[in-house]
C-alpha positions in Angstrom: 0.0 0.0 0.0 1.5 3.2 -0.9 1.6 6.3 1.6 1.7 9.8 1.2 3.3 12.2 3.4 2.0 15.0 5.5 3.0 17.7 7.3 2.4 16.7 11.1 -1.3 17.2 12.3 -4.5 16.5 13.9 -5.4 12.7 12.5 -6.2 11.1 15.1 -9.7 10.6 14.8 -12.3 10.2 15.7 -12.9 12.0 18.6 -15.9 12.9 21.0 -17.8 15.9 20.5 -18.7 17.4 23.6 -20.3 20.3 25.2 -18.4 21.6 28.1 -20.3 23.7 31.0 -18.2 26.1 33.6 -19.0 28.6 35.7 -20.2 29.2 39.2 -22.8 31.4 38.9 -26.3 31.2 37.6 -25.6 34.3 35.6 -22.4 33.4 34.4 -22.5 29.9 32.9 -21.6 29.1 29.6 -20.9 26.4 27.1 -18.1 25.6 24.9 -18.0 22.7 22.3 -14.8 20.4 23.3 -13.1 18.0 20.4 -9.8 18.3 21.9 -10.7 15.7 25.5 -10.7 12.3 26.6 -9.4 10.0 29.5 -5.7 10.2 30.8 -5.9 8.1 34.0 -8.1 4.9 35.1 -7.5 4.7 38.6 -8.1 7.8 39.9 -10.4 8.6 36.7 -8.8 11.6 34.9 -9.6 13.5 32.0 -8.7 16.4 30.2 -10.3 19.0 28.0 -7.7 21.9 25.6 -9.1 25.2 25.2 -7.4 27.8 23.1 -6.5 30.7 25.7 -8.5 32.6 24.3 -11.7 31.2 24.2 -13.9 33.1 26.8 -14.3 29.9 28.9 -10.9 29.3 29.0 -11.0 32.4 32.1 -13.8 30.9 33.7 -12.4 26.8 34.0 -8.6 28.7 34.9 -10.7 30.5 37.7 -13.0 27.7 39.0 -10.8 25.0 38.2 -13.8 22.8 37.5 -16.2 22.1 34.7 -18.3 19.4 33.4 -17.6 17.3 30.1 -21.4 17.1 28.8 -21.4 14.1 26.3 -23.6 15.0 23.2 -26.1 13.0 20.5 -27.4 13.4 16.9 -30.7 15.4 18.6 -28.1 18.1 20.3 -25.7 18.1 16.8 -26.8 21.7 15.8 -26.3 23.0 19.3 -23.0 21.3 19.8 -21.9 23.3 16.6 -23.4 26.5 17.7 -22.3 26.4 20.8 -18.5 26.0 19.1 -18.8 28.9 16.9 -20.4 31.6 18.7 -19.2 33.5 22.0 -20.4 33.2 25.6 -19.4 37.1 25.6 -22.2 38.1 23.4 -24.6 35.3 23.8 -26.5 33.2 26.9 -26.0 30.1 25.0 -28.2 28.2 27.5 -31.1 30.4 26.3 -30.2 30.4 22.8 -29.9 26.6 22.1 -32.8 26.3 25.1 -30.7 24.0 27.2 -31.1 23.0 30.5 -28.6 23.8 33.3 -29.0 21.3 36.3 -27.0 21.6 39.3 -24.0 19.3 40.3 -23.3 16.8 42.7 -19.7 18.1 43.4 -19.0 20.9 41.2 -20.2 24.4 40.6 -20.7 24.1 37.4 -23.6 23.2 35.6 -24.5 20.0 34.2 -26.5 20.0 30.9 -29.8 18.0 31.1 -30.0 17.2 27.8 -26.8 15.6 27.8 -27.2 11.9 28.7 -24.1 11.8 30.4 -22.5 14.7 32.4 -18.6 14.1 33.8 -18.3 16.1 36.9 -14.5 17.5 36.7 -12.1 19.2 38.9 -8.6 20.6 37.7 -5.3 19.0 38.9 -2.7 21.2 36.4 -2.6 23.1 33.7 -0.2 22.5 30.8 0.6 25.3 28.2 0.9 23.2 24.9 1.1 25.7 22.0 -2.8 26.7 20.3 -3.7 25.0 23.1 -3.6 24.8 26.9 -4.4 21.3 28.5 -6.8 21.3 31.6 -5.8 18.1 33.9 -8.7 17.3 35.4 -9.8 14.2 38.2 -13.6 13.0 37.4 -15.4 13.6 40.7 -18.8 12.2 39.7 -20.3 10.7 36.5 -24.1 11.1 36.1 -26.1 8.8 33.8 -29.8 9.2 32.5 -32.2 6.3 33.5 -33.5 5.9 30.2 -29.9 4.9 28.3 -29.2 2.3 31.3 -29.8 -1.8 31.0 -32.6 -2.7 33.6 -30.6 -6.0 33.8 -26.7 -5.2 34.1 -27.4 -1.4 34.6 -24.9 -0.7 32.3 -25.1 2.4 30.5 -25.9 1.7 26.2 -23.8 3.6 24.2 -25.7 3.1 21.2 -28.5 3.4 22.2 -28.2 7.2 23.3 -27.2 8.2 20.0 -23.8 9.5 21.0 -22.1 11.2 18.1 -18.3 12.1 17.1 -16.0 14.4 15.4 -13.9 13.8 12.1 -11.8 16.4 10.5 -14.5 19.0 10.7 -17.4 16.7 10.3 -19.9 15.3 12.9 -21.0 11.8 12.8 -23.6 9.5 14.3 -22.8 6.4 16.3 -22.7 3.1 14.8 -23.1 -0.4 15.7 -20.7 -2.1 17.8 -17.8 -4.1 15.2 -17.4 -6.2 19.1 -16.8 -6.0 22.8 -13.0 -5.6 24.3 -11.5 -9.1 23.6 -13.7 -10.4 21.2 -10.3 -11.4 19.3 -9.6 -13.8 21.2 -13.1 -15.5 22.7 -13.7 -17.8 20.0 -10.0 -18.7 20.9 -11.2 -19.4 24.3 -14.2 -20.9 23.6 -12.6 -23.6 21.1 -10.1 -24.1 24.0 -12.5 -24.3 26.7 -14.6 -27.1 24.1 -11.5 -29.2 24.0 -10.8 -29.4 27.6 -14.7 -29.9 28.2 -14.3 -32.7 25.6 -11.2 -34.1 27.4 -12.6 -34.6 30.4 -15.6 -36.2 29.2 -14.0 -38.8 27.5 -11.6 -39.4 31.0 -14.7 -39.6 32.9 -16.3 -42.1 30.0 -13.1 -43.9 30.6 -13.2 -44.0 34.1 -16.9 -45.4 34.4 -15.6 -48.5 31.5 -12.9 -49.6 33.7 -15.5 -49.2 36.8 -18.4 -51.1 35.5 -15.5 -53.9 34.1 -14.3 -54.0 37.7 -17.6 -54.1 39.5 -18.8 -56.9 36.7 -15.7 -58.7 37.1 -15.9 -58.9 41.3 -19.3 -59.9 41.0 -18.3 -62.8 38.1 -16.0 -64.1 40.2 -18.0 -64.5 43.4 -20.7 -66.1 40.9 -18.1 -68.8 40.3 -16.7 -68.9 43.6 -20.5 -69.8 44.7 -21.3 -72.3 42.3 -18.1 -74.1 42.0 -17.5 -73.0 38.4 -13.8 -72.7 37.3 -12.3 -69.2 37.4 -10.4 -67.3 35.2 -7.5 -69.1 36.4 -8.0 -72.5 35.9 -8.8 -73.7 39.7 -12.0 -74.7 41.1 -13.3 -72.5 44.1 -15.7 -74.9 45.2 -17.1 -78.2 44.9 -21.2 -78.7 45.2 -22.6 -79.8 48.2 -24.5 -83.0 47.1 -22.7 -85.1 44.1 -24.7 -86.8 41.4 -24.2 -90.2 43.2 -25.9 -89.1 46.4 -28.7 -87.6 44.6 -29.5 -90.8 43.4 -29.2 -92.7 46.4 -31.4 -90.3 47.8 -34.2 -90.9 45.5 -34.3 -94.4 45.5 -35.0 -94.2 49.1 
């Protein structure tokens, strides 16, 4: 396969496209539409979010040091894109887009009830990258809506909320899954598991053969033992109690 070469750049895609929510105050929330995020850190759950310094939410998250990473579906695709485009200094972009802001569990900052999942974040650090800075940020809280969540495992369906994405300037809907984490290998591990299952049977088959042969065997051999017959090895176990000669004597008298 032939390549062509690039100058370096953002290709690594795709990525969320999310709606972030700071501020502290009723008055001075806003929203800004995030590409640049995603998870740094499993254990403690980290994320981060990078904001061009001179975004006018970039002031409010340096100030607060918190804000909430408002995932976004194909229903809320125009206001993700309006919300990226136009300014919290000359617009109330809750009113404008008619979105929702809900209070948190551990922030200040809003969360967006439209959103069907809100990330509660507070920042650690702040790294100044270049067009970007990077906000550091531990996840506090994580809140789910109801409706997305599997009544039997609870778990939370991706799909199912309509989650979309960003690629090189485009927005896209979610797909169906390709597979879960380590479908590669189940099959693998089911063929395995088979083959073991299989071997085990056939020791167990084996097993019961050489019991029943025993058990039949034991009980052949007290069935000769009892009636005199001769046994496997040649010798006579035992003789009858009455010969033919003294049955007949017997019934003559």
């Amino acid at each position: 396969m032939s390549k062509v070469v690039w100058k370096p750049g953002t290709m690594v895609y795709p990525v969320p496209a999310v709606m972030v929510s700071c501020g502290n105050e009723e008055d001075g929330y806003n929203i800004i539409t995030i590409a640049w995020t995603g998870t740094i850190c499993t254990d403690p759950a980290m994320a981060y979010i990078s904001v061009r310094p001179d975004r006018y939410s970039y002031d409010i998250i340096k100030k607060n040091g918190e804000f909430v990473i408002n995932l976004t579906t194909k229903d809320l695709a125009k206001a993700t894109d309006w919300c990226g485009v136009k300014s919290g200094r000359d617009y109330d972009k809750f009113k404008e887009m008619q979105l929702t802001p809900v209070k948190a569990t551990q922030v200040k900052a809003p969360l967006i009830e439209e959103c069907p999942i809100n990330i509660e974040c507070r920042v650690t650090e702040i790294k100044e990258l270049g067009t970007h800075h990077m906000f550091l940020a531990k996840v506090i809280a994580v809140n789910a809506s109801k409706e997305y969540l599997d009544e039997k495992s609870g778990a939370f369906d991706m799909n199912k909320a309509g989650l979309i994405s960003y690629i090189h300037g485009k927005y896209y809907g979610s797909t169906a899954p390709l597979g879960k984490f380590g479908f590669s290998v189940q099959k693998l591990r089911r063929e395995t598991r088979s083959v073991e299952q299989a071997a085990l049977r056939r020791q167990s088959e084996t097993h019961e053969v050489l019991k029943n042969r025993t058990e039949h065997e034991v009980r052949d051999s007290q069935h000769r033992t009892r009636t005199g017959e001769q046994s496997s090895t040649g010798t006579l176990k035992r003789k009858p109690r009455w010969s033919a000669k003294k049955k007949k004597k017997k019934s003559k008298k």
